[in-house]
C-alpha positions as a printed NumPy array, in Angstrom:
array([[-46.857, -10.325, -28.7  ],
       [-45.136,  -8.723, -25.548],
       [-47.189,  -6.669, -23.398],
       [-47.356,  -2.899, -22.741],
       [-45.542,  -3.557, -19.   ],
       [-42.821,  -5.618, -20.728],
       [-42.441,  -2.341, -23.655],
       [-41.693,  -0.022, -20.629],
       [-39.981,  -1.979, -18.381],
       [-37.49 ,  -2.975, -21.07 ],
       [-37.376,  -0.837, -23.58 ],
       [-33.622,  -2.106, -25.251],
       [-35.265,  -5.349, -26.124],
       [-37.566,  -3.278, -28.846],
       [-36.96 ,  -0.799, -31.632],
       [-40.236,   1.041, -32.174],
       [-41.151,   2.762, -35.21 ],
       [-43.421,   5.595, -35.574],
       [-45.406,   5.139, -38.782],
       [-48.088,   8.287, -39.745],
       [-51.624,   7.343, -40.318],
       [-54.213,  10.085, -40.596],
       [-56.088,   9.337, -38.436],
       [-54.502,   6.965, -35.786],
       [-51.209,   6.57 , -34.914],
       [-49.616,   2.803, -35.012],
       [-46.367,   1.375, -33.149],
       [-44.636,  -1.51 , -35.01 ],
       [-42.583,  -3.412, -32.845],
       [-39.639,  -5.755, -33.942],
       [-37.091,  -7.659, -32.126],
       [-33.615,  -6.559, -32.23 ],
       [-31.339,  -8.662, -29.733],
       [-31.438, -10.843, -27.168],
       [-28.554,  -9.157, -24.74 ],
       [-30.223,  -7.555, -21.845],
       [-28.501,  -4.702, -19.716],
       [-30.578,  -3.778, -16.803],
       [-31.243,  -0.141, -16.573],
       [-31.258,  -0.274, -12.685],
       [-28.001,  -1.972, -11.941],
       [-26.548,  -0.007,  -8.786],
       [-22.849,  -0.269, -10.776],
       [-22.108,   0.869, -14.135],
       [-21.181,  -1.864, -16.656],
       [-17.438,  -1.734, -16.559],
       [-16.824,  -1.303, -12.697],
       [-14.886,  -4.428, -11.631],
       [-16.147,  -6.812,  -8.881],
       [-13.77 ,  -7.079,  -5.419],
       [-12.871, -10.784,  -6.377],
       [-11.848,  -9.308, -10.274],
       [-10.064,  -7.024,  -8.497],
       [ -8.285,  -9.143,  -6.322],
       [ -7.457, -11.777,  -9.383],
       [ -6.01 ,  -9.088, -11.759],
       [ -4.033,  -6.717, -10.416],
       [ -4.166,  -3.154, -11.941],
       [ -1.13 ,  -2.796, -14.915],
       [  1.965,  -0.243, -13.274],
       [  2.017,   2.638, -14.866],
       [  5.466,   4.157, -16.82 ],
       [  7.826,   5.683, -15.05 ],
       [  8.529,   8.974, -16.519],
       [ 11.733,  10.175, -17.298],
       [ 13.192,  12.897, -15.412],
       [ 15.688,  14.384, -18.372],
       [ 12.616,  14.169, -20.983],
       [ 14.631,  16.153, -23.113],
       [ 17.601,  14.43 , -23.794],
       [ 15.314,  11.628, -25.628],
       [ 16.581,   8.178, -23.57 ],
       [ 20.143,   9.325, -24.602],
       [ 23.253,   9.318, -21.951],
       [ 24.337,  13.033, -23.206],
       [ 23.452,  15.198, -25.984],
       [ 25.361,  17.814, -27.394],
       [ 24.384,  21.497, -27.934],
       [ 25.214,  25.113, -28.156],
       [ 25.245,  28.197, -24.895],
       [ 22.934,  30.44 , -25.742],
       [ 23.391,  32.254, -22.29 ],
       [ 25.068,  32.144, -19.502],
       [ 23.703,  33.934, -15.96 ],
       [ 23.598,  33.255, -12.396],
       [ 20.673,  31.764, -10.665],
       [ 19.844,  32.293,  -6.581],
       [ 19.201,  28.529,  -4.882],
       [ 15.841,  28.063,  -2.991],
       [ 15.125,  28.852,   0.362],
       [ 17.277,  27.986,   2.902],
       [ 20.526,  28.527,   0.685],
       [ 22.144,  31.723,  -0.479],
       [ 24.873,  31.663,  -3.959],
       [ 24.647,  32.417,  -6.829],
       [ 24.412,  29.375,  -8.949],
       [ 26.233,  29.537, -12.898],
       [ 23.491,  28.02 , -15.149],
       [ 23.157,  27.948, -18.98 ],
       [ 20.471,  28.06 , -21.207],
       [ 21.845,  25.469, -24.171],
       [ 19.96 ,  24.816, -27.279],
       [ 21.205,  21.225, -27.391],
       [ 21.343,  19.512, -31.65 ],
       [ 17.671,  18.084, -31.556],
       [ 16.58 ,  21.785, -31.462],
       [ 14.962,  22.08 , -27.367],
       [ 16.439,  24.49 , -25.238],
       [ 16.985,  23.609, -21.537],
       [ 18.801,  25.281, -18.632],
       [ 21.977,  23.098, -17.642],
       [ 24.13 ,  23.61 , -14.112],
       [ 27.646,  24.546, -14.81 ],
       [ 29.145,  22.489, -11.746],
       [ 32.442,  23.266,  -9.528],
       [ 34.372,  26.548,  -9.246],
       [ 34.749,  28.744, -11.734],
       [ 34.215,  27.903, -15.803],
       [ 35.039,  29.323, -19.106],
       [ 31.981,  29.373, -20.954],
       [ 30.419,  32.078, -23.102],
       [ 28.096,  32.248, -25.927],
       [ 27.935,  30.1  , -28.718],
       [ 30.806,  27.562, -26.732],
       [ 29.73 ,  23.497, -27.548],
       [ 29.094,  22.017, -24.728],
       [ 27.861,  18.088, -22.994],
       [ 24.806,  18.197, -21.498],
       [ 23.791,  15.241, -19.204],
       [ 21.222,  14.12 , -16.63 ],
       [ 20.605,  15.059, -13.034],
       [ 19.34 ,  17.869, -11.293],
       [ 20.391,  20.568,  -9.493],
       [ 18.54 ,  20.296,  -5.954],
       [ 17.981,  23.888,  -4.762],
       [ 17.353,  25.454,  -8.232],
       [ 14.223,  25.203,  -9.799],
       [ 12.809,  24.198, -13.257],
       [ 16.8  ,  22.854, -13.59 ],
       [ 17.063,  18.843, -14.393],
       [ 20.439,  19.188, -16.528],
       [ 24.256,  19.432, -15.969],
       [ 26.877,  20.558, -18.33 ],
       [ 29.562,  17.651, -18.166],
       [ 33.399,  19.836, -17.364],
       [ 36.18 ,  18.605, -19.575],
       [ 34.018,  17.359, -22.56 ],
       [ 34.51 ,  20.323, -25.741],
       [ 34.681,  23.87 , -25.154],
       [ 34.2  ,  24.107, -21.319],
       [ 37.435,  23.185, -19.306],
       [ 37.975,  21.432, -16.46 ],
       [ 37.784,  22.838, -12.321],
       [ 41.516,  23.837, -12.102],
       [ 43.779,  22.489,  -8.944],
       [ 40.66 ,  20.123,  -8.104],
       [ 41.938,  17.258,  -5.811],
       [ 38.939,  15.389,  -5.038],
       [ 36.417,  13.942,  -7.034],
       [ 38.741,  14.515, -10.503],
       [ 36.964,  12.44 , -13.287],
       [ 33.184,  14.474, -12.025],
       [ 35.029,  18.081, -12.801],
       [ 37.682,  16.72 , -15.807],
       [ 40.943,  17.605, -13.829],
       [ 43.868,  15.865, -14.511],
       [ 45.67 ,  14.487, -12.062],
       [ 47.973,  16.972, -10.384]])
C-alpha cells in the first residue's frame, strides 16, 4: 500500500478514481507504469545536455532559393503584361525598364529588362532568368535579350553573348 506522502509527492505513478458512496467518499488506487518523470527537474525533458550537444551537431538548415518562382528551373518562359520604369534605391538616380511577366506556370513576377534600349510591349514572349537587380527592390528576375520577342542591345561591343548582339 503506498503512503499518503508517496500519493502527493508522485502523483504520475497513480491513477485515482473517484467512486460515490453516500456517505463517505473512497479513493481506489491502481498502478499504471513504472516510468518516473520528476516534476521538479530544473530542465524540461527534451533540452539537450552540453556533452549531447557537443556529440551531435545541430542538422544545417536549407538554403532557400532566391528565384523561388522559377521552380529549380534555369529559365522559364512567359508573357509582358506591362512594361514601366522603376527609380533605383538611394544613392542612384535612372530610371530602370522593368516588366511585370506572367511567366507559363501562371505567377507573375517583375523581371529587369537589361542594357540600352529594348523593344518590348504587351503581350511580347519573353525568357525570364535568375538574378537580381541590386538597387531595385522586390526585383530577383532578368529578362534574357536575344531569346523570342525581345531583341538584342544594338552596336553592343562588349559583353555580346549577356545582351544577344551579334558580332559586329
Amino acid at each position: 500500500m503506498l503512503s499518503f506522502l508517496t500519493v502527493i509527492a508522485r502523483p504520475s505513478l497513480l491513477r485515482t478514481t473517484f467512486v460515490s458512496h453516500p456517505a463517505f467518499p473512497v479513493f481506489h488506487t491502481c498502478s499504471t507504469s513504472t516510468t518516473f518523470t520528476n516534476p521538479f527537474h530544473s530542465s524540461a525533458p527534451t533540452q539537450r545536455t552540453l556533452n549531447q550537444a557537443m556529440r551531435h551537431k545541430r542538422p544545417q538548415k536549407k538554403a532557400l532559393s532566391k528565384a523561388p518562382l522559377l521552380d529549380n528551373n534555369p529559365q522559364r518562359k512567359g508573357i509582358v503584361m506591362q512594361v514601366f520604369t522603376a527609380k533605383p534605391k538611394k544613392p542612384n538616380s535612372a530610371k530602370r525598364k522593368v516588366a511585370r511577366v506572367r511567366l507559363t506556370s501562371g505567377k507573375v513576377l517583375q523581371a529587369y529588362i537589361p542594357g540600352e534600349g529594348h523593344n518590348l510591349q504587351e503581350h511580347s514572349v519573353v525568357l525570364v532568368r535568375g538574378g537580381r537587380a541590386q538597387d531595385l527592390p522586390g526585383v530577383r528576375y532578368k529578362l534574357v535579350r536575344g531569346a523570342s520577342d525581345l531583341g538584342g542591345v544594338a552596336n553592343r561591343v562588349t559583353a555580346r553573348s549577356r545582351y544577344g548582339a551579334k558580332k559586329p
